[in-house]
N, C-alpha and C positions, 0 to 999 in steps of 0.2 A: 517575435524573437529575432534579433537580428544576427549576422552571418559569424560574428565572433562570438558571442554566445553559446548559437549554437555547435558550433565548431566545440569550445569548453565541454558543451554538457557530452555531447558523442566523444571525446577523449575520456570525459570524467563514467563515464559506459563502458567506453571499452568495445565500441563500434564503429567502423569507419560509415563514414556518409555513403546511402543507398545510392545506385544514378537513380532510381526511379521509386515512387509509392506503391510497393509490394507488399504481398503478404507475406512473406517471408522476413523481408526486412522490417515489416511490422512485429514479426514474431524474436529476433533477434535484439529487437529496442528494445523489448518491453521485458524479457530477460535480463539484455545486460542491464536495464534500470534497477531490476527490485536486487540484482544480484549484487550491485556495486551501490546504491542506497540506500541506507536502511531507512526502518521504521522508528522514528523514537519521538515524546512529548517531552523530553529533558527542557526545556525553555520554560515550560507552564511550572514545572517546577520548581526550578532556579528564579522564581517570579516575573518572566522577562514574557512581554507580548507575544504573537505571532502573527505577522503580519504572511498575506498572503496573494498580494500584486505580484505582478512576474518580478519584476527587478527584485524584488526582496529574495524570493523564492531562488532566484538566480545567482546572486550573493551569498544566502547560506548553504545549499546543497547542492552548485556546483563551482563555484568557486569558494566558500567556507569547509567544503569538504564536510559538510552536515548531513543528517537524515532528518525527516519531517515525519506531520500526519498527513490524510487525503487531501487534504487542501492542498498543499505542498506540494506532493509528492505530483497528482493530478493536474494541475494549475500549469509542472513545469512539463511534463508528460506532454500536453494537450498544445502548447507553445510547440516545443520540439517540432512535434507531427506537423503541423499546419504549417511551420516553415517547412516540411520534406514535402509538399503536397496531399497527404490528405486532407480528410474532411472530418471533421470532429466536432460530435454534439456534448455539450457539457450536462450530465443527469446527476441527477440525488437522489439518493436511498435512505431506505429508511434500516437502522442495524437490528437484526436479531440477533445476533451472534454473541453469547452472555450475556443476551437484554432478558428481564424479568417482566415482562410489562411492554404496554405502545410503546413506541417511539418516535420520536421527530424525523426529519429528512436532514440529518446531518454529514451523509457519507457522498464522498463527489465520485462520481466514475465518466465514462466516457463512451460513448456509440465512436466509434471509424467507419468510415468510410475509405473501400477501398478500388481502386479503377479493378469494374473487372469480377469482383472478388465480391462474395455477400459480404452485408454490414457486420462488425464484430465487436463485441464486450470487450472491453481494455480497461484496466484496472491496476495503477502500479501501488497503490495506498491500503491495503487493508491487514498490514500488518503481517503476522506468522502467517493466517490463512489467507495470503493474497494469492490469487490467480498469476502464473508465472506465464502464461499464453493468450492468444486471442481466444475469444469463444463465438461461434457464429450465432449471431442475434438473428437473421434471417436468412434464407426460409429458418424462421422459428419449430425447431423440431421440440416438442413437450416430451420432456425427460432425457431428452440424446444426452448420451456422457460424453465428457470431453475430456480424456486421459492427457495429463502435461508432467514432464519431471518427476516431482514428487507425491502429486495426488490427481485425485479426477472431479471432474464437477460438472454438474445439468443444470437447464432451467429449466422451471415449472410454472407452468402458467397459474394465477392467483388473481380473481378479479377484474379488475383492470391493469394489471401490473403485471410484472413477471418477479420470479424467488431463485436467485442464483445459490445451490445447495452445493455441500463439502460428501464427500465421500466419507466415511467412518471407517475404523477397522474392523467391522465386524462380520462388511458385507454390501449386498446391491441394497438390505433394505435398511441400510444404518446408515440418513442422513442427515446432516446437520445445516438449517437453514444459517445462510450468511447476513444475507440482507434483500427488502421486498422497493420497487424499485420501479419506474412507469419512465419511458420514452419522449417526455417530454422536458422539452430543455430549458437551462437554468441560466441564468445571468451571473453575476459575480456577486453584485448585491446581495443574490438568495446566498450564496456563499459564506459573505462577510457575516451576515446576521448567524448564521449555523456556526460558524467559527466562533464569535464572538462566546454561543452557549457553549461549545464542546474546551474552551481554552480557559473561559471565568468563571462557570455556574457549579455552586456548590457540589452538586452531584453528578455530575460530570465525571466520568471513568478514566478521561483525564487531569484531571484534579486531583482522583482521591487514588490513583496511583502510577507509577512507576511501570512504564513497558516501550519494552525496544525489540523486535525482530528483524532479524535479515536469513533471507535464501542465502543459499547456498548450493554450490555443485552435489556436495552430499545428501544433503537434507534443509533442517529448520534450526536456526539459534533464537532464543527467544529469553528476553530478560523479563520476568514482574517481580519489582518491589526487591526483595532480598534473594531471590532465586535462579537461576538460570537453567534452561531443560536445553539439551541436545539432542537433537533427532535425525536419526541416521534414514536416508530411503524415503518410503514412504507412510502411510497411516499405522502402519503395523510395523512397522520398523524400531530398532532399541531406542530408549530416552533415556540417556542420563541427567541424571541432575544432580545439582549442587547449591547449598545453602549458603549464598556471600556472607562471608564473616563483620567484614567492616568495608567504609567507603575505600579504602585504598585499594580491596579486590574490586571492587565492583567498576573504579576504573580503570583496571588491568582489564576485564572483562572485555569491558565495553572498548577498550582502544584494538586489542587480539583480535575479539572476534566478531564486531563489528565495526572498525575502523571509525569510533569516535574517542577524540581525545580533547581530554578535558588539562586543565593543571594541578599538579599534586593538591590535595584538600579540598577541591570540588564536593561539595553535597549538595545533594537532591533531598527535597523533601516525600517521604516515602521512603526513602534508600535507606540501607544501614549508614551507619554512623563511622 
């Protein structure tokens, strides 16, 4: 990433350039990112590729003022960093998180490396339930919670891999696996090929529908298909919801309260009408 870029994406954050690769200003990035980028497949819908080389990446969410998926979202993430000086391994997971069944390695995340500092989980891509802080990957403590904002989340050793889990409302033993996931690093290639299923393959979750989340100071805003849920706090916090009447709410929605804006009569397939 070079120095006007990055310059763009830390304005388009909403954080000034760190002097040094901290964990602190690790922890400030990766906030202002999911806080100021959302989550959305709106392109797969509107039948348009996604390409996911830096420049593209760079073009639509931080200079098109877009949101993405993990490809995306992690691609420009992982760029950033390496221009401030860390050190960043690029990983793939595999999703449980409303999977019925195996799954492929279609989710990107990230090891950092930081001077000084244990290794840590970085994650700006996983939608409503994305991690909004580092998580220390090593010394690997089996089950340590890791309290952030709006929720908490451990990892568990599984195999050869490790299972980054979500905190439930119910309690310490209500958890929900995220995704299972092994330390070994990926190229861009393994990328492209995961992209390619997760943006064209009939069953593909996003193909067969509609979802955009973004953080927030409050809580979680979260769009699927005709719906919209508000989440105040945390796991146990109020959710409202609301049923989009027609596409003209749904891009009121989506311009308010997540800062994407489309042009009157935009539709989505999946979206209401």
């Amino acid at each position: 990433m070079d120095a006007d870029d990055l310059a763009a994406y830390l304005a388009r954050i909403g954080v000034p350039r760190p002097p040094a690769p901290e964990l602190s200003a690790l922890a400030a990035i990766q906030w202002g990112h999911v806080t100021s980028i959302p989550f959305e497949n709106l392109d797969i819908l509107l039948g348009r590729g996604i390409a996911i080389d830096l420049a593209s990446v760079v073009a639509k969410l931080v200079r098109g003022g877009r949101g993405g998926y993990c490809f995306e979202h992690n691609t420009l993430l992982a760029a950033a960093l390496e221009a401030l000086g860390y050190g960043v391994t690029r990983l793939a997971a595999r999703v449980r998180w409303l999977a019925t069944g195996p799954t492929p390695r279609t989710h990107m995340l990230l090891a950092v490396d930081v001077p000084g500092e244990p290794r840590q989980l970085v994650d700006a891509g996983f939608g409503g339930t994305c991690p909004t802080a580092p998580i220390p990957l090593a010394p690997f403590v089996d089950g340590g919670e890791v309290a952030m904002h709006h929720d908490r989340y451990r990892l568990r050793a599984e195999g050869e891999g490790l299972v980054l889990q979500l905190a439930g409302k119910d309690g310490d033993g209500d958890w929900a696996d995220l995704y299972w996931f092994t330390l070994e690093p990926h190229d861009a290639i393994d990328y492209e090929v995961a992209n390619h299923y997760t943006s064209t393959h009939p069953r593909s979750r996003f193909v067969l529908g509609l979802v955009c989340a973004r953080t927030t100071a409050q809580g979680r805003v979260t769009v699927r298909d005709r719906e919209v849920s508000r989440r105040r706090g945390g796991p146990g916090g109020a959710v409202e919801r609301e049923v989009i009447g027609d596409g003209e709410r749904l891009l009121e929605v989506l311009a308010r309260e997540l800062g994407l804006v489309f042009p009157s009569g935009t539709r989505f397939r999946h979206g209401p009408a």
